[in-house]
Structure formats: C-alpha cells, structure tokens
C-alpha positions as MATLAB code, in Angstrom:
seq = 'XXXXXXXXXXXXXXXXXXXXXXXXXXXXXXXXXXXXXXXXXXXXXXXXXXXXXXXXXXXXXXXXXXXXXXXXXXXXXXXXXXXXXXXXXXXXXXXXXXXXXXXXXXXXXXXXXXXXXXXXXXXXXXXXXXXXXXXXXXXXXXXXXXXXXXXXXXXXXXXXXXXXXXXXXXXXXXXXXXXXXXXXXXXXXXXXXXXXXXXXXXXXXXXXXXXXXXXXXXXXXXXXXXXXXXXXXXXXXXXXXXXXXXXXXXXXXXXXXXXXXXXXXXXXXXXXXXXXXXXXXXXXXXXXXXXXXXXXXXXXXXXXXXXXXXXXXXXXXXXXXXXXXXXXXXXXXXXXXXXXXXXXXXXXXXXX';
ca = [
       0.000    0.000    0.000;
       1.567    3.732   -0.989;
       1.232    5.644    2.148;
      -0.412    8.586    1.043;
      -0.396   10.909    4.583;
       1.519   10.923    8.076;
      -1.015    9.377   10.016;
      -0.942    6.217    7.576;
       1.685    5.435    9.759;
       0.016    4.565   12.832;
      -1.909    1.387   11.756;
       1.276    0.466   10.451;
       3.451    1.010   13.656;
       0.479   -0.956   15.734;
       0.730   -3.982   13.643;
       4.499   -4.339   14.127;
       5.153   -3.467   17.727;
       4.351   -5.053   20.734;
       1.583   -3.543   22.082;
       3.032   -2.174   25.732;
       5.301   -0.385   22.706;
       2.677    0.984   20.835;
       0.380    1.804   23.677;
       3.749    3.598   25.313;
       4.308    5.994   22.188;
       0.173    6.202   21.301;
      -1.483    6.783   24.834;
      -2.431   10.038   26.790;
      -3.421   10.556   29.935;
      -6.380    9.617   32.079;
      -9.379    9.958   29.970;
      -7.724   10.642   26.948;
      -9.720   14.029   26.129;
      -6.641   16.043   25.635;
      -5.187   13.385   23.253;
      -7.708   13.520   20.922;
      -8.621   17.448   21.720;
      -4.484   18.263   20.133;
      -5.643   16.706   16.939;
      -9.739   17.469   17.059;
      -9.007   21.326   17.598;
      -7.296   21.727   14.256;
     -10.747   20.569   12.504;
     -12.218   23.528   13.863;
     -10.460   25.861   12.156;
     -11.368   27.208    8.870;
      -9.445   28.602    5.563;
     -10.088   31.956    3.937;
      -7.897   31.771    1.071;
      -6.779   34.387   -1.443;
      -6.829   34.502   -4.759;
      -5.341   35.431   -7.958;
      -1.971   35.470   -6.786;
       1.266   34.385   -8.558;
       1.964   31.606   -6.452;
       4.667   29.858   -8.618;
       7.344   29.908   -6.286;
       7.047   29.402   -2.924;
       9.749   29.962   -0.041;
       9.049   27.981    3.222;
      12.447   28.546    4.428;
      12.772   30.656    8.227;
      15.258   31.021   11.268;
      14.989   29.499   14.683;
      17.639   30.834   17.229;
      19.272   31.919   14.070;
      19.649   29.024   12.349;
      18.374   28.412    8.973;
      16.066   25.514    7.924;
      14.012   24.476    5.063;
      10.834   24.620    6.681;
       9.081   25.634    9.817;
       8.649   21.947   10.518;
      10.792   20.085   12.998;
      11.337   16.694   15.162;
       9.888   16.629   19.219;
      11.942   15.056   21.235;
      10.205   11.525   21.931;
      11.804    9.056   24.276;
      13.590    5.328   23.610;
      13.547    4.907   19.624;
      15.415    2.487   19.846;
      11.929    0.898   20.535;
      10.488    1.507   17.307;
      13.713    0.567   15.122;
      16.980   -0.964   15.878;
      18.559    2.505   14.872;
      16.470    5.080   16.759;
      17.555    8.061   16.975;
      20.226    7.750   14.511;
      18.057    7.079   11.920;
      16.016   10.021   13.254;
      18.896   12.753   12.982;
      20.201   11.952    9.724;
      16.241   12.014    8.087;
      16.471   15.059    9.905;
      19.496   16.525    8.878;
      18.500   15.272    5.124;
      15.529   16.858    5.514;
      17.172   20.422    6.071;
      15.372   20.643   10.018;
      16.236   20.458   13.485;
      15.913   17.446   15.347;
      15.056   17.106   19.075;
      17.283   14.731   21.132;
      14.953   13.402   24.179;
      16.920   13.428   27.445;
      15.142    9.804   27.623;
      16.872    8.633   24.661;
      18.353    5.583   23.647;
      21.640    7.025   22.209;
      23.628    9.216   23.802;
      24.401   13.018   22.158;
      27.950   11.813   21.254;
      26.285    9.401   18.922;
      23.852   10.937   17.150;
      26.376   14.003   16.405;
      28.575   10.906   15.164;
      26.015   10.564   12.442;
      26.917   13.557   10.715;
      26.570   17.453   10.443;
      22.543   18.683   11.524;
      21.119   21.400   13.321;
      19.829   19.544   17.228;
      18.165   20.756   20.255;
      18.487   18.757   23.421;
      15.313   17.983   25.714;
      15.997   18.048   29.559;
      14.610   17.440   32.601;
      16.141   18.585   35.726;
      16.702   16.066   37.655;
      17.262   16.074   41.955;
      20.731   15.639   41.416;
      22.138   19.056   39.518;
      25.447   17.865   39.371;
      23.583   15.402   36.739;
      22.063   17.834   35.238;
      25.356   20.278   34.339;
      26.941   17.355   33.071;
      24.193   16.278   30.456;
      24.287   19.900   29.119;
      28.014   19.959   29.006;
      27.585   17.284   27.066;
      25.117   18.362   25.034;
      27.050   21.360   24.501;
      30.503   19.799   23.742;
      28.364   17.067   21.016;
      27.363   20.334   19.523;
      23.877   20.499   20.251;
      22.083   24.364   20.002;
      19.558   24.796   22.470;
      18.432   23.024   25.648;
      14.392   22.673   25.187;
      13.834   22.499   28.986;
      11.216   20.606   29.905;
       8.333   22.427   32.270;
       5.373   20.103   32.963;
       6.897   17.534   34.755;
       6.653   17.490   38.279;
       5.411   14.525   38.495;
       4.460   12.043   35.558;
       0.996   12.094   34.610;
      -1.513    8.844   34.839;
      -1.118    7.057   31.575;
      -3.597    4.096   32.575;
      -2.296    1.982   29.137;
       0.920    1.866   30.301;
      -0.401    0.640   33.831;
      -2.267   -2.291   32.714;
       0.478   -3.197   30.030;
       2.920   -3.086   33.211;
       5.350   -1.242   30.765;
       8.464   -2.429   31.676;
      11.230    0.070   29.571;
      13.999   -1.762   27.831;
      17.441   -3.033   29.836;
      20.151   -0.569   29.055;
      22.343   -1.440   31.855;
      24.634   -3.219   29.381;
      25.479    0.499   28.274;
      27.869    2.144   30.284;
      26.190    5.343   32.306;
      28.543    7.443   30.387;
      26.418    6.779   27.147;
      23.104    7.465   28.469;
      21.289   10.720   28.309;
      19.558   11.011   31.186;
      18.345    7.119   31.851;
      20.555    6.596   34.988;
      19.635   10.498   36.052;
      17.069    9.409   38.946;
      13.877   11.308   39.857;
      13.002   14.627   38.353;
      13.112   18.092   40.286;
      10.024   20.166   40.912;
      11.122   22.876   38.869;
      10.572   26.382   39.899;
      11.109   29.778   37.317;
      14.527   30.383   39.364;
      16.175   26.737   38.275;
      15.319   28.542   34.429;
      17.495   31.117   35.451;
      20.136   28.531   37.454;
      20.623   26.454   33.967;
      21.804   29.852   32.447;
      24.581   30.079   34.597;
      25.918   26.750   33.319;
      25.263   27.153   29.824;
      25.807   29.728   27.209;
      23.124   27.550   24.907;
      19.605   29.846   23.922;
      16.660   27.524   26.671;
      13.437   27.014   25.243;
      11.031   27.025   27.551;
       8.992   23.182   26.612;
       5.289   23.074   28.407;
       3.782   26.408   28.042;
       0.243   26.923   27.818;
      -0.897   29.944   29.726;
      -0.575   33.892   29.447;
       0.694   34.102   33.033;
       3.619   31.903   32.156;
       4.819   32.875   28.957;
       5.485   36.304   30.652;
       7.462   34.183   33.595;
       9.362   32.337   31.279;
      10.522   35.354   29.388;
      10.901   37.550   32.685;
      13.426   34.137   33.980;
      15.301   34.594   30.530;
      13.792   32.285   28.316;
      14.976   32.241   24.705;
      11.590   30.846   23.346;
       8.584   28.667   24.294;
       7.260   26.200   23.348;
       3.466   25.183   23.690;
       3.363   21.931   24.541;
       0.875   19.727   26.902;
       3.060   16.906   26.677;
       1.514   15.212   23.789;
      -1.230   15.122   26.455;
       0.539   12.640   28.788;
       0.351   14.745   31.561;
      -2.748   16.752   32.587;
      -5.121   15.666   30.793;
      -8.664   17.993   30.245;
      -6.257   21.346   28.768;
      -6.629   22.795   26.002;
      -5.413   21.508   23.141;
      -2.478   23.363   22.193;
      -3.351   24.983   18.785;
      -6.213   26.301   21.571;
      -4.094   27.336   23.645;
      -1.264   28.748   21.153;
      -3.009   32.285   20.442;
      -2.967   33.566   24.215;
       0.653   32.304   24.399;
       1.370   34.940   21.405;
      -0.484   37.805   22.747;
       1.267   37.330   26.231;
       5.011   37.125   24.484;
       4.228   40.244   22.618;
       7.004   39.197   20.014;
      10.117   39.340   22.557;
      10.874   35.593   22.196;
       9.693   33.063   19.262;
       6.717   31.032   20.008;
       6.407   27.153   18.778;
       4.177   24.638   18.876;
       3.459   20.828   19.288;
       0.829   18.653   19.921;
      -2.004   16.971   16.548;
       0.369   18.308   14.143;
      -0.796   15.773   11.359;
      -1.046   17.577    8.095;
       0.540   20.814    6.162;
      -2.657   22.201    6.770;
      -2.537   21.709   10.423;
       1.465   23.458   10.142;
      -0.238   26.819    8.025;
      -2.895   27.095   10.591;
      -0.203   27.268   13.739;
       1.543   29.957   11.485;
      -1.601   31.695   11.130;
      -2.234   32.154   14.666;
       1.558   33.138   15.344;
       3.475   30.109   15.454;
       7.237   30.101   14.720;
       7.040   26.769   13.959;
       6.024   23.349   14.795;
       7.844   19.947   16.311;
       6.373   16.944   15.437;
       6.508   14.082   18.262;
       4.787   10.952   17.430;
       4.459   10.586   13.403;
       8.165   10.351   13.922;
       8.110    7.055   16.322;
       5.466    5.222   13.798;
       6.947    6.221   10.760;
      10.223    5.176   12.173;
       8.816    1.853   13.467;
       7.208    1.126    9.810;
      10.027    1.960    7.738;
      13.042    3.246    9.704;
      15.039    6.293    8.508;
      13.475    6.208    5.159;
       9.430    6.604    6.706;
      11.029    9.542    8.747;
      12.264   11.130    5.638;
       8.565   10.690    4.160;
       6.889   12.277    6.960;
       8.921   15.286    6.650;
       8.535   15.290    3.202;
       4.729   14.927    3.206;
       4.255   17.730    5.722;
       7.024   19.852    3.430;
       4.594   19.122    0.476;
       1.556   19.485    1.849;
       2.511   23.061    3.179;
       3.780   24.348    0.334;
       0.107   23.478   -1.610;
      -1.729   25.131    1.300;
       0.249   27.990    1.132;
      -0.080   28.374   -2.508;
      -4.220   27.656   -2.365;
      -3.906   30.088    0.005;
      -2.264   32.790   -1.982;
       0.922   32.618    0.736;
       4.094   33.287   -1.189;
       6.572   33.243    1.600;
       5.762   32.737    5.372;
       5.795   36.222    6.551;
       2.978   36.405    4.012;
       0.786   34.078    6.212;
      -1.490   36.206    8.547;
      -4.104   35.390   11.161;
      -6.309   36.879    8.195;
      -5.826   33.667    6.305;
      -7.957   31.721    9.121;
     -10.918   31.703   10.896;
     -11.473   30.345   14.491;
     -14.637   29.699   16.596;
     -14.111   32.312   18.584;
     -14.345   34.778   15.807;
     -16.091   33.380   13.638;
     -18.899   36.492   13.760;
     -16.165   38.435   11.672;
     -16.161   36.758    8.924;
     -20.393   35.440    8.880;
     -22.521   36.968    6.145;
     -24.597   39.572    7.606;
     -28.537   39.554    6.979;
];
C-alpha cells in the first residue's frame, strides 16, 4: 500500500510493535480528552484563502535561534527509539538533517548526544529534565554542549508524571540498558526529576551559554514568567497530552501564548500536528514553527530512517500546496487573516 499521509503510519506502527510499545508511544493521559482534543481542535479551524496570486514559487524557508532551515517543521523530542527501530535516533537525525530541520534529542533517549552528532553534520536541540541531582544535570548539558547540540528545550510540565492508565495495565516495563555504560546514556541513569521552579530557568543559564526554550507552556501568566526568567523561546506543549489531561489543546491554547510574548521571544508549537494544513494554521495564529513528536516514532517503526524522511517530506509538500491555495508566497505572508477560528467566527459570517 503507498502511504499517502503521516497518520498512515500509525496502523502500520500498531501492527508491528508489541503492544506495551505501541500503547507507550500512542497513549495520553487519564481519559484521553486532551489526546484527541491536540488533533480534534485543528478541525475547527477554517481557511479563507486568497486569490489570484502568482503563487509559482514558494519559499518555506525561516530562522529558529538563528539558524536556517528548510521549513518551519521540525522533530519533538520523543523518548527510547530504539523501541520503534533498531537505529532510533540515529536514523532520526540523519532524516532530519537530510531533511534540512532540526531534530530534538529526548533526554530519555536511547543514544547518547555523542552518537547521534557521530552521524553527521545537523542542526539539534536537546530535551531536559532537571533532575534532583544538579550535578547530573550540568553534566548532560556539558555534554550536550561539547556534542554540539544548540539549544536546551527544557522541559516544564513535569513534576510529576501524569496517569497514563495503558501503560499501567500493560505493566510497561522500559527496555534493559544497563549493558550500556552510564557514560552513554542521556539522562536514563539520572534518577527522579526536580520540581522545577522559574529560578532553576534562570540557574541552567549560569551553566550554559546555549539559547533555553522554555517546553510546556500553555498559559498567558507563564509565557510572561518564562521570558521575565530569561527564556529564549517557548514552546506550547501539553506533553503530547501525557500529563494533565482535560487542557486545552495546544493549537487552543497557542493564540494567548502569542499575545502574552508580545514578540520578545519566538513562540512554537506541538501537539495533533498531522497535516501541512494543520502546520499553516499554527503559522496563522503566530506560530514560529512546529515539532512533530509521534508521526516520527510510527513512521520510524514502519520503515526506519526512510518513513522519517517521508513524513517530513509529506508535511514539506503538503505546506507548500496550502500555502499556494492560500495565496501565501513566503511565510511572513501568512497572517491570522488567512484563518478563521470559533471564537471569531462572527467576523467573517454573512450579515442579513
């Protein structure tokens, strides 16, 4: 069968992993609401195209931290790939790095930073939690830093995990790594996560000269926290809705984030992110771009590096039609006037 979309992927994933896998990388929290709400929300938002525009070449390239990519479309850190495919995250950041995008390393992953920059030249961000110990903590981002990794996405929602009631009755037992040496871990040996408070943002800037984006925002009251503590950028994020579940789904949630930063930091998004369409809309309501989280693990559980390299290039392809049938030439020319949301959705009615 010629997989035609991203989500394609997941049927194929569940038929070749063991279910405590599948369920792992699939599931959300409690009731699920919040899973389905990330993907649901984007249904609920409407197109007002332009027309008669010379759309014949588009640009989707941008800058994130100063770095240029080929699209506003990059990898979420997602944890043990290794999981899904015998080469993980290694197949991840070269389909990355072919791809022209940044790549996510999870602080949960199954190869260390020193490996995946062995795979070759890419742009990466690397996903932390802070842990209890701190001393762990300086010494992943040293690493991180020395591996040449960009950015620490710092990870905010965490406190404690959230009830994922699949992974309960599966008993999810995660895979034996003590054969690796803790030296090429990320963060598996790392113990217990910190509650983390606004003034550990500020601590992890005193170890590191990397840009933090702040991972797990979904409120007015703290974007303006995160920026005040020195974040770089946020991202919205509700965990892939494995934490809390009953919030807003983050394309929800994504225009009062915005508003709040006022443009002093970039604001990005993940959570549903399932079509081009779905990438426009985020735009349109002020996105600097979106991570991707799980069509990575199922693609790279069907088909390894080379499904990764199609879900990229789907989303790339789909985008760039969307933008054109929407009379978008180049990504600053995608405004919140190219959408319409339920909130104001008087604006745009006919009148009587």
């Amino acid at each position: 069968m010629e997989i035609t979309n991203v989500s394609e992927y997941e049927a194929i994933a569940k038929q070749k992993l063991p279910k405590m896998v599948y369920d792992y990388y699939a599931s959300g929290a409690e009731d699920q609401w919040s899973l389905q709400e990330n993907r649901n929300a984007f249904s609920r938002i409407l197109f007002r195209p332009r027309i008669l525009i010379d759309v014949s070449k588009i640009d989707m390239t941008t800058t994130v931290l100063g770095f240029k990519i080929s699209m506003p479309i990059m990898i979420a850190p997602t944890a043990m790939q290794k999981m899904a495919h015998p080469e993980g995250e290694y197949a991840t950041a070269r389909a990355a790095s072919a791809a022209g995008t940044i790549m996510t390393l999870s602080s949960w992953a199954t190869s260390s930073v020193e490996e995946v920059a062995s795979t070759g030249p890419g742009i990466r961000f690397f996903q932390l939690y802070v842990y209890k110990d701190r001393h762990v903590v300086a010494q992943l981002v040293r690493r991180a830093e020395r591996a040449g990794f960009k950015a620490i996405a710092l990870t905010v929602d965490t406190p404690r995990l959230g009830r994922r009631e699949a992974d309960i009755k599966n008993r999810l037992m995660t895979p034996d790594w003590h054969h690796m040496s803790p030296d090429k871990l990320t963060g598996l040996s790392a113990g217990r996560y910190d509650i983390l408070l606004y003034k550990d943002v500020q601590w992890l800037q005193t170890i590191t000269q990397l840009p933090i984006l702040v991972k797990g925002v979904i409120t007015a009251e703290d974007t303006r926290l995160a920026i005040q503590a020195g974040a770089a950028g946020i991202i919205v994020s509700n965990h892939g809705a494995r934490q809390l579940d009953y919030v807003p789904a983050t394309i929800m949630a994504l225009e009062e984030v915005v508003k709040a930063a006022q443009g002093r930091v970039p604001v990005f998004v993940d959570g549903g992110v399932r079509r081009g369409t779905d990438v426009f809309k985020a735009l349109a309501l002020g996105a600097s771009g979106i991570f991707i989280g799980r069509p990575v693990v199922f693609s790279l559980a069907a088909e390894g590096e080379t499904g990764v390299r199609k879900v990229l290039q789907m989303l790339r392809e789909e985008f760039e039609l969307t933008m054109a049938l929407s009379g978008c030439r180049s990504l600053k020319e995608i405004t919140r006037d190219h959408i319409a949301t339920e909130w104001d959705r008087p604006r745009v009615a006919p009148r009587l």
